[in-house]
C-alpha positions, 0 to 999 in steps of 0.5 A: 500500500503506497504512502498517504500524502500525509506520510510523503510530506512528513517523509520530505520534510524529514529528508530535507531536514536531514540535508539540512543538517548534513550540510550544516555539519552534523554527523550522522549519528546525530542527525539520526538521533534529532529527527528519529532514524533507527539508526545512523546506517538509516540516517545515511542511507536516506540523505544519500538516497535523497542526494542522489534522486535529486542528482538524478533530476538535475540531470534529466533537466541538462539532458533535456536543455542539451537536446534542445540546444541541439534541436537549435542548433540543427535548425540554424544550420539548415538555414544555412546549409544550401548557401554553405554547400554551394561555396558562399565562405560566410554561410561555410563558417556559419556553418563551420560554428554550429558545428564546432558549437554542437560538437562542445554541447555533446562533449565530441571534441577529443582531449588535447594531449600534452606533453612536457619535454625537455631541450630539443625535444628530448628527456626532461633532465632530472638532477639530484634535485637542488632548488636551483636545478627546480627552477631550471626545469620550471624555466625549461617547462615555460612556467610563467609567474613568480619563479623566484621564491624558489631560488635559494638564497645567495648565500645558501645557493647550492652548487652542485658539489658534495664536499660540504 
């Protein structure tokens, strides 16, 4: 037998509560032992529930903007596509953006690779690790900002050899 209407909002209200009181920092224990959970296991067990029937609806309603931005999308480069196939460079890079546009909206664009070398193109050289060879690496690898705080002090600038 379902719920009456009475039980759901008293189950809603307890639920939201619950968030309410995960959010501002309570533990579970606590909150099971407030709005009257049988345990803490239950108390998790619904506010997990909850968040996730909650996530579960904010990505309906993405799905369903992004169909719709598609839907535009698809419209707008009908309109142009006649003048764009037969050569005019304007509609071709109309055409060219929605393109580039759906491909962003449906997450088509494959990730870029990096990758970080060294001089030439070679190995990044590794050393025993001195501050002083941290910034070369830095500058090697095209840091931009302040670099210099990681340079040792004149006086206690590491020269490399051990015979300290």
């Amino acid at each position: 037998m379902p719920a009456s209407k009475a039980q759901q909002a008293a189950t809603a209200k307890r639920r939201a509560q619950a968030i309410a009181l995960r959010l501002a920092g309570m533990d579970y224990d606590t909150i099971a032992e407030r709005l009257g959970y049988s345990s803490r296991g239950a108390a998790t067990k619904d506010i997990c529930r909850t968040l996730d029937a909650y996530r579960q609806e904010e990505e309906a309603k993405v799905e369903e903007w992004r169909q719709l931005e598609s839907q535009r999308l698809d419209r707008l480069q009908a309109a142009a596509w006649a003048k764009a196939a037969k050569g005019d460079l304007k509609a071709i890079e109309t055409v060219l953006k929605v393109i580039s546009q759906r491909c962003k909206l449906l997450g088509l664009d494959m990730p870029q690779r990096t990758e970080l070398s060294g001089p030439d193109g070679g190995a990044v050289p590794l050393g025993s690790g001195s501050l002083l060879e941290l910034k070369t690496l830095i500058g090697i690898a095209g840091q931009t900002g302040p670099v210099d705080e990681l340079a040792p002090a004149p006086d206690d600038e590491d020269t490399g050899d051990d015979g300290d």
